[in-house]
C-alpha positions in Angstrom: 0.0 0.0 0.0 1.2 3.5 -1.0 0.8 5.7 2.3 2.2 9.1 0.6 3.1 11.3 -2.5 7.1 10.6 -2.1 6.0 6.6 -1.9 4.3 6.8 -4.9 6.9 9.2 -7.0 9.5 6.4 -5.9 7.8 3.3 -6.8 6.6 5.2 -10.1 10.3 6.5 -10.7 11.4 2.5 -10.4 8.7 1.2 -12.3 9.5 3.6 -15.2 13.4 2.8 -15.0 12.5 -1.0 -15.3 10.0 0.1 -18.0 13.2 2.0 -20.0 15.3 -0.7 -19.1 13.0 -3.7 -20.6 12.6 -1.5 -24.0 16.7 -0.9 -24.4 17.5 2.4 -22.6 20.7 2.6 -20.4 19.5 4.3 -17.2 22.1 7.3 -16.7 20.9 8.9 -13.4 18.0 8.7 -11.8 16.4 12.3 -9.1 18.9 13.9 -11.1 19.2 17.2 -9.1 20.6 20.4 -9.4 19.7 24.2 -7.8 18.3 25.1 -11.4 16.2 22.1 -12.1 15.4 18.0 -11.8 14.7 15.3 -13.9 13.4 12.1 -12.7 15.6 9.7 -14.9 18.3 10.4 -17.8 18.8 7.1 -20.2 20.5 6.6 -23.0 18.9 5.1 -26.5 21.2 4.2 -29.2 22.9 8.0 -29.3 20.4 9.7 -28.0 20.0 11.4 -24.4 16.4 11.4 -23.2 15.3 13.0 -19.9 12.8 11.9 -18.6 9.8 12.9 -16.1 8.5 10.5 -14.5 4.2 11.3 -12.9 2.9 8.4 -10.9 -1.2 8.5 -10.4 -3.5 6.4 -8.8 -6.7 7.6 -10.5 -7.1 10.5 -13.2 -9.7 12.8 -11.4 -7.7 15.4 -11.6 -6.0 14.9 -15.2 -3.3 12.3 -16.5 -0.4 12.2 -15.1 1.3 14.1 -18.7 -0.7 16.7 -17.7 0.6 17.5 -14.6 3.7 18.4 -16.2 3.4 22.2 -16.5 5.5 24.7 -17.8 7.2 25.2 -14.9 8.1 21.8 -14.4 9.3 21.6 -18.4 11.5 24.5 -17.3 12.9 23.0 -14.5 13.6 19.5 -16.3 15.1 21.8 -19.6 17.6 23.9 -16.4 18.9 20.0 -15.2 19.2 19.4 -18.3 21.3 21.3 -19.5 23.6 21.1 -16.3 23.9 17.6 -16.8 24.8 17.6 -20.3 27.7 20.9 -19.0 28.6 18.8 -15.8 28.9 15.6 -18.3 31.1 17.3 -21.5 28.3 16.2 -23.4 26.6 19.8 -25.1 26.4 18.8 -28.3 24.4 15.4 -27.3 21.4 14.4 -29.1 18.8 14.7 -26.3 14.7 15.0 -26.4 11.9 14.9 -22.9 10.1 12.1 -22.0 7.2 11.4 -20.2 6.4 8.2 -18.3 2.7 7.9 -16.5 2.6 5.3 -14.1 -0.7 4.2 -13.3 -0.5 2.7 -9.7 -1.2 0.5 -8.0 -1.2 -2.0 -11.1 2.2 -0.4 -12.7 0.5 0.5 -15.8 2.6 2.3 -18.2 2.4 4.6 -20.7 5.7 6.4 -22.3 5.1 9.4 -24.4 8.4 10.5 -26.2 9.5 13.8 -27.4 6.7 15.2 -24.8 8.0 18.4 -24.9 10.3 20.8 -26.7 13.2 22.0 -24.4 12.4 26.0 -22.9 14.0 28.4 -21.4 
């Protein structure tokens, strides 16, 4: 049983990295953190970075899970982005934004690539 919000975001964040994992991504870093930003997970497919934003829901009263991805939070994920990709030598990397929903508590998932368009 999932008793809170940071239960949830984990098991969704593992569930998603299993889901990557199982469909050929290399799982980078996962809570990626920085003071400008987050992102969830960063994986590798073929040459390509992906960063991805992970939203873990139990039921969709209040929208999907994509949706809860606002501009704010595509801002954030775009500002650890592009510290990881300074931090890592890697600027001129490939790279796009994922989304995983994770619908819980069966693990449903749905990935949506290229969710979003990096901004500033």
């Amino acid at each position: 049983m999932i008793h809170n919000n940071q239960e949830k975001g984990l098991l969704g964040e593992k569930l998603a990295a299993q889901y990557l994992q199982a469909h050929g991504y290399e799982i980078l870093a996962s809570r990626y953190r920085t003071r400008y930003g987050e992102a969830d997970l960063v994986a590798r497919i073929q040459d390509t970075l992906v960063f991805v934003e992970v939203k873990a829901r139990t039921n969709t009263k209040h929208g999907t899970p994509a949706e809860a991805v606002t501009a704010k939070k595509q801002k954030n994920a775009t500002m650890a982005a592009m510290a990881y990709l300074q931090q890592n030598g890697c600027m001129d990397a490939l790279c796009r934004f994922d989304v995983v929903e994770v619908f819980l508590p069966g693990g449903q998932i749905c990935h949506i690539t290229n969710a979003f368009d990096a901004c500033m």
